[in-house]
Backbone as numpy.savetxt, mean C-alpha at the origin, in Angstrom:
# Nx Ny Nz CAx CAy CAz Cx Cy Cz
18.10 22.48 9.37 17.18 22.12 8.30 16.38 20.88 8.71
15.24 20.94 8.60 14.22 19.67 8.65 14.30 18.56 7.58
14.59 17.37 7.92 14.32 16.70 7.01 12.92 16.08 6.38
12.92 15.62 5.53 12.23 15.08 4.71 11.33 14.00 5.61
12.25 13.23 6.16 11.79 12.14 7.28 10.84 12.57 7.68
11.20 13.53 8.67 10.62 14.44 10.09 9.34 14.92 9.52
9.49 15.39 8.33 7.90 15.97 7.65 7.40 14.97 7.54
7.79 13.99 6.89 6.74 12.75 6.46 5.67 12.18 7.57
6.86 11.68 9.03 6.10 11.70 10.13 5.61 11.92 10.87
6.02 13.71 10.65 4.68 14.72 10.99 3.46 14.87 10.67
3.44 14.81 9.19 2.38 14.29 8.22 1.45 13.72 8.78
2.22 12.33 8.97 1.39 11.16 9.26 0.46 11.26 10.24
1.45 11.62 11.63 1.02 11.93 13.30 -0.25 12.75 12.64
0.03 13.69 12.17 -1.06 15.13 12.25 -2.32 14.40 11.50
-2.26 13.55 10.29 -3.39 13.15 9.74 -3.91 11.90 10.87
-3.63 11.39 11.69 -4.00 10.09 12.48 -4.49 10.93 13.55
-3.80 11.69 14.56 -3.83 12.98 15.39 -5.95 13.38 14.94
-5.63 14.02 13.89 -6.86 14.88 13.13 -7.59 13.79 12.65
-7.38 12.80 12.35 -8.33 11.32 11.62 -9.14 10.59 13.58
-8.55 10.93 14.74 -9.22 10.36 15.77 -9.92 11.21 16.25
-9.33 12.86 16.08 -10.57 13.93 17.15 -11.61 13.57 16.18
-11.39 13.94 14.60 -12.41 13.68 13.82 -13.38 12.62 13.61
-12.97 11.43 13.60 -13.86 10.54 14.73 -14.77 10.14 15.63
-13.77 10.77 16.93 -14.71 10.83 18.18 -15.87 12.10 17.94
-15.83 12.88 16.58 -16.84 13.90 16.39 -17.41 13.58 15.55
-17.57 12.44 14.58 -18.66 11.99 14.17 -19.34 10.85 14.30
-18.81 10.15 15.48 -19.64 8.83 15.98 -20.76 9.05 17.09
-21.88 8.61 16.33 -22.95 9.32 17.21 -22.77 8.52 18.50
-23.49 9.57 19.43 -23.39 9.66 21.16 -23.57 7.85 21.24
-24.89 7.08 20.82 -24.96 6.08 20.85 -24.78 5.07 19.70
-23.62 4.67 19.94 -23.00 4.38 18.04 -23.65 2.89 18.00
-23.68 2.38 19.16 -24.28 0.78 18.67 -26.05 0.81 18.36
-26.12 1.84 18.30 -28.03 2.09 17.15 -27.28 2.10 15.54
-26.65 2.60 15.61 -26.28 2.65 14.00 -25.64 1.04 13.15
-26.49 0.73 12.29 -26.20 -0.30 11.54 -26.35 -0.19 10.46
-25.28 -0.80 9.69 -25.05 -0.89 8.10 -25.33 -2.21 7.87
-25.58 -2.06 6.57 -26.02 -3.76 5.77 -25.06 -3.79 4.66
-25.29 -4.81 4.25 -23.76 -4.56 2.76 -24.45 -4.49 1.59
-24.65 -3.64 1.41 -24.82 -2.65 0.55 -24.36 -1.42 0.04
-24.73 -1.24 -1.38 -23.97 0.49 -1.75 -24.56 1.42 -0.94
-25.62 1.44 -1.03 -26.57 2.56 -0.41 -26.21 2.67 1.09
-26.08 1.63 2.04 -25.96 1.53 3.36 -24.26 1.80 3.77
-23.20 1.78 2.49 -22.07 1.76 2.81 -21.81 4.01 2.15
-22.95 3.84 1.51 -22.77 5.79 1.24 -23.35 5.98 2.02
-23.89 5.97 2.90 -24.84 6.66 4.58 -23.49 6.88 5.12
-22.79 6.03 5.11 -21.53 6.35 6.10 -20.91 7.70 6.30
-21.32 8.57 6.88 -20.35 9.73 6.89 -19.08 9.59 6.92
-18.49 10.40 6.17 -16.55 10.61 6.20 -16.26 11.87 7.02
-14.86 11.35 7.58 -14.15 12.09 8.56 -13.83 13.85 7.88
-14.71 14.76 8.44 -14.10 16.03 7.85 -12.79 16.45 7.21
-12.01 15.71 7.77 -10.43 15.82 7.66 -10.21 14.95 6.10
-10.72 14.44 6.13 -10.77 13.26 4.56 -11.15 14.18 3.09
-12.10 14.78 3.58 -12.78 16.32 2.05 -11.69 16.94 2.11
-11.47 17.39 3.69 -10.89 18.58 3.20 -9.25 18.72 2.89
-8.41 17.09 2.79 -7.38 17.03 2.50 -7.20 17.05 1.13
-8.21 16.77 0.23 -7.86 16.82 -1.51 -7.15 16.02 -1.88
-5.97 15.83 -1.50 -4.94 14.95 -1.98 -4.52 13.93 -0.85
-4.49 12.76 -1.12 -3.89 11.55 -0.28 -3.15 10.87 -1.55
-1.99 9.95 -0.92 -1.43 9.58 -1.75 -1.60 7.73 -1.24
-1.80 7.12 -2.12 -2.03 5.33 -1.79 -1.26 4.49 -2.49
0.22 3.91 -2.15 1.11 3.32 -2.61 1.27 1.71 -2.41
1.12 1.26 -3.88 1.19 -0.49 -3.65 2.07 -0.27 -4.43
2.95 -1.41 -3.74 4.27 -1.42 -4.27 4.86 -2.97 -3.63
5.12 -4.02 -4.59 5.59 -5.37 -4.12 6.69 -5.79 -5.02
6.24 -7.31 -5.06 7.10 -7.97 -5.92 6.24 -8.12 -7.21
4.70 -7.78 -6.90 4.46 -7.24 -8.47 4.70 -6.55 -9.07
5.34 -5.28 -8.78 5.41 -4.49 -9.13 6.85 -4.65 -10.15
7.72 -5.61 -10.29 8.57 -6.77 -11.30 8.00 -6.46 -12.61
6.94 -7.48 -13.17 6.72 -7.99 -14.11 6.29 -6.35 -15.04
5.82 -5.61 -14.45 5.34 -4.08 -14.74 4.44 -4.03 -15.73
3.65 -5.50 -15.35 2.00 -5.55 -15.89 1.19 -5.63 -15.33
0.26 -4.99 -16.04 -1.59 -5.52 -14.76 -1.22 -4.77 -13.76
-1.95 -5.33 -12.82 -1.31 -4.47 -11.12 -0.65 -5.51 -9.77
-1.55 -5.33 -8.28 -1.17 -5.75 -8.08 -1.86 -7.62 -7.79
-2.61 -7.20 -8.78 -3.47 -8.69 -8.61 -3.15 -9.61 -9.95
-1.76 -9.24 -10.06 -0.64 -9.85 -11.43 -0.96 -11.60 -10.98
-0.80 -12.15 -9.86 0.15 -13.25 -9.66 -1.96 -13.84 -10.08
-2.71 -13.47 -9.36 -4.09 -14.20 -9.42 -4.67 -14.34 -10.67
-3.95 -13.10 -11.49 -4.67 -12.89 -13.17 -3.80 -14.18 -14.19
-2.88 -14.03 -13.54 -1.40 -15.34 -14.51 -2.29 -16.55 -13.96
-2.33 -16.85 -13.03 -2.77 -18.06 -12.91 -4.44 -18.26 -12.91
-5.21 -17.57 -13.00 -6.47 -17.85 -13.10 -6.60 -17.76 -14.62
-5.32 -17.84 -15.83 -5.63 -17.99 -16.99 -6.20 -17.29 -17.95
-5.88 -15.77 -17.33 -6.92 -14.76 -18.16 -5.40 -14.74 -19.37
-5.98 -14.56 -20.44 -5.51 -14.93 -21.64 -4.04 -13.46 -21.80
-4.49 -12.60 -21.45 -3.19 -11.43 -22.09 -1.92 -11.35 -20.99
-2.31 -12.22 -19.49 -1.43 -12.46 -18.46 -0.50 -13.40 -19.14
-1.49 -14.87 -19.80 -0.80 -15.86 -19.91 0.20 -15.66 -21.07
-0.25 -14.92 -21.81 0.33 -14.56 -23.01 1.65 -13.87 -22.84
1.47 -12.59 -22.12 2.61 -11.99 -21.54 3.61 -12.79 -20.75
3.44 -13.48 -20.08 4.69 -14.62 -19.10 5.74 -15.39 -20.34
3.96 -15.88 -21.22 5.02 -16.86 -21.91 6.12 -16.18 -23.59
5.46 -15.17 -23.54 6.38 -14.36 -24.63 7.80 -13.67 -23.93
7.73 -13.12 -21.96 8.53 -12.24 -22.00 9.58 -13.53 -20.79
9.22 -14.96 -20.39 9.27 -15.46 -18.94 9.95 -16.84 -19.58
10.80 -17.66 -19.17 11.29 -18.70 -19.60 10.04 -19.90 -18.99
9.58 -20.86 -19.86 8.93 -21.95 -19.15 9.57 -21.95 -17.56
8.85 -22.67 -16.39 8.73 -23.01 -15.36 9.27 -21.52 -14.49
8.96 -20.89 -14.81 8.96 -19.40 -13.96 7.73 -19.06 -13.04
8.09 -18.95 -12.21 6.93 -19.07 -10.91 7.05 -17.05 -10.44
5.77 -17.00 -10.37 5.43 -15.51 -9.49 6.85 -16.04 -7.92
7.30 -16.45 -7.81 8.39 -15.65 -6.42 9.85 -15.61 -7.16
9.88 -15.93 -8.09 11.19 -15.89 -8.70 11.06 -14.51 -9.33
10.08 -13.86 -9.34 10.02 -12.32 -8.82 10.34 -11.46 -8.28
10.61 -12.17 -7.26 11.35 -11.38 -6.10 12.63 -11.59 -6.00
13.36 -11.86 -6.83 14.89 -12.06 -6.58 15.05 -10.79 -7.50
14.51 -10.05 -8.38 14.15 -9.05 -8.77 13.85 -7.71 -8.52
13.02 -7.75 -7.27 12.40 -6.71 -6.61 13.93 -6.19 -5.72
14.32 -5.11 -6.34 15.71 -4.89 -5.23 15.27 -3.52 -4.42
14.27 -2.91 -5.05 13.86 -1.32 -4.39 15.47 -0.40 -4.80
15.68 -0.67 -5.50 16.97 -0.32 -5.78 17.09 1.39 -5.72
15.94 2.18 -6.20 15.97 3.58 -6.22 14.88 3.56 -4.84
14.95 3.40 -4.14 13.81 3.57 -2.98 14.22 4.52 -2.10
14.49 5.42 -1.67 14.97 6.68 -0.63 13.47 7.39 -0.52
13.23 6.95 0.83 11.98 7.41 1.70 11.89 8.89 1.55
13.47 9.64 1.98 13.43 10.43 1.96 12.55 11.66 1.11
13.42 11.00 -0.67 13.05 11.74 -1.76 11.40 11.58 -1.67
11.02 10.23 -1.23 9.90 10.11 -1.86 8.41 11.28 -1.08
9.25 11.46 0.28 8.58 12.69 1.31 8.56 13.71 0.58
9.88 14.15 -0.04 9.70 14.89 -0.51 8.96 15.62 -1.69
8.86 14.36 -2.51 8.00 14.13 -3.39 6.42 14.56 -3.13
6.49 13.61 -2.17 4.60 13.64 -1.71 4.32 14.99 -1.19
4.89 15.42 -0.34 4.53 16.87 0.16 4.54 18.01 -0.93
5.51 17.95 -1.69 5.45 19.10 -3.04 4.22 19.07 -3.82
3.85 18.06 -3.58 2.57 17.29 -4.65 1.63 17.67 -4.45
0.93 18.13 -2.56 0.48 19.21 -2.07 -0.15 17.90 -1.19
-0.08 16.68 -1.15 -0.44 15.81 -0.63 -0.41 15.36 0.94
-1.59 15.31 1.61 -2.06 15.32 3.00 -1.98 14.65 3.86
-1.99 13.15 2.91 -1.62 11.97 3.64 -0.89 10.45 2.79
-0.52 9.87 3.39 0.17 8.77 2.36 -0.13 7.59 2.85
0.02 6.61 2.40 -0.78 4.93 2.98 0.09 4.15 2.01
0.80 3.45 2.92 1.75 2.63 2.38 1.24 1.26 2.73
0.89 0.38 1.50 0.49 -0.96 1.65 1.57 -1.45 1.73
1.70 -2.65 3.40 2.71 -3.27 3.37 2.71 -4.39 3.58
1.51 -5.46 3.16 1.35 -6.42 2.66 0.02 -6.62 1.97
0.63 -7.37 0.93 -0.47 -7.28 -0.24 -1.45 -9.11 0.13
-2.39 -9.04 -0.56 -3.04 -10.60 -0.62 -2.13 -11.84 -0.98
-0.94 -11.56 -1.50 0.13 -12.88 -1.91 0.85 -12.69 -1.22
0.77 -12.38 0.32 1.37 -12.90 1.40 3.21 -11.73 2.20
3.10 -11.25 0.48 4.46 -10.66 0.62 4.54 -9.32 1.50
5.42 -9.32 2.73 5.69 -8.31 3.52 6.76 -7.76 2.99
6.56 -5.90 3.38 7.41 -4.81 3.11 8.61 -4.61 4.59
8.59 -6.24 5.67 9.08 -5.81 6.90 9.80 -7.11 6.78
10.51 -7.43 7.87 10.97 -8.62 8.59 9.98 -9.48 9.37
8.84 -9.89 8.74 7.35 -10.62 9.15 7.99 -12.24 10.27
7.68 -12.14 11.19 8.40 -13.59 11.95 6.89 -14.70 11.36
5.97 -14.21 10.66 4.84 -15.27 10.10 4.61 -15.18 8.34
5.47 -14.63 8.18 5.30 -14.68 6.34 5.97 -15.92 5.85
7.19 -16.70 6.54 7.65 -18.08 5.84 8.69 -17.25 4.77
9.93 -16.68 5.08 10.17 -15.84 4.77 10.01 -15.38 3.50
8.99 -14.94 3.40 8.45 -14.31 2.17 8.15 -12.74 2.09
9.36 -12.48 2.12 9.30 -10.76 2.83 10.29 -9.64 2.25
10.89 -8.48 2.46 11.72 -8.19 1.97 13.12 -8.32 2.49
13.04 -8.64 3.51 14.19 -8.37 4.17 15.01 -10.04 3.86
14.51 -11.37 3.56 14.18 -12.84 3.11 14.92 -12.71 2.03
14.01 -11.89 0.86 14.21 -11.93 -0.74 13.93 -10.83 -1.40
14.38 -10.67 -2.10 14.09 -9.26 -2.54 15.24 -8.35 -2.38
15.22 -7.13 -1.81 15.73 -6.30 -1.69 16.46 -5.91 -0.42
16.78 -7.43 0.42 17.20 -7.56 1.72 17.27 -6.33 2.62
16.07 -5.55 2.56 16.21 -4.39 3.42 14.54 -3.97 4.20
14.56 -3.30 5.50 13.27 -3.39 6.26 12.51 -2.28 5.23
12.18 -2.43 4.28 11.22 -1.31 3.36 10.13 -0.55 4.71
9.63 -0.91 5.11 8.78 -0.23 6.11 9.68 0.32 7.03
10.48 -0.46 7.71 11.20 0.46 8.68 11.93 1.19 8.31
11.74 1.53 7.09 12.70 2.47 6.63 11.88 3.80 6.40
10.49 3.56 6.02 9.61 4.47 5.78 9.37 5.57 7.18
């Protein structure tokens, strides 16, 4: 029997595999003529990788130590402190005074996390590809980071390599 694993990182291979021929077949012959400006218009010129339409389903997973408080998203810790009023409101109705966004993470245990199921999950779903964010803008790694200051999972949290486990 195949596992769950083995599909997942078949998955993956085959969409990265099919995401580079696809690629090298739509970057024109002389790619340094082609320039974008930042813009909407100049960023929709961009052709997408054939393989991208015709997968339908991708799956895009953020998942941290925001994912704790199980408000807002994952731009929780920037919304609490930049004072937007229903963040601040929420901390101080559900959070004891002097509670800081990393005392969060003594929280975050991944406690139901099995890669496995979750392959299994994604593939039933009919889903093509998966993208696991494994560090977010507040610094926090899903690995054993030797530059995060241990601010990671394997540190705090859920003392386990979440990515290398994936």
């Amino acid at each position: 029997m195949v596992s769950a694993r083995w599909m997942l990182n078949s998955l993956v291979l085959t969409v990265i595999t099919s995401h580079l021929v696809e690629c090298e077949n739509t970057i024109p012959a002389n790619h340094t003529d082609v320039q974008y400006n930042a813009t909407w218009e100049s960023l929709d010129s961009r052709p997408l990788p054939p393989w991208y339409d015709e997968a339908k389903i991708g799956i895009f997973l953020h998942w941290g130590v925001f994912s704790v408080p199980g408000f807002g998203s994952e731009w929780f810790w920037q919304r609490w402190k930049g004072n937007y009023s229903e963040y601040v409101e929420f901390m101080d109705k559900n959070y004891p005074p002097g509670f800081t966004y990393q005392d969060f993470a003594r929280d975050f245990t991944a406690e139901f996390y099995n890669p496995d199921d979750w392959a299994e999950l994604f593939q039933s779903s009919g889903a093509k590809y998966v993208v696991l964010t494994s560090k977010h803008h507040e610094g926090y790694t899903l690995w054993p980071s030797s530059v995060s200051f241990s601010w990671n999972s394997v540190d705090v949290g859920p003392h386990r390599n979440l990515l290398g486990e994936w």
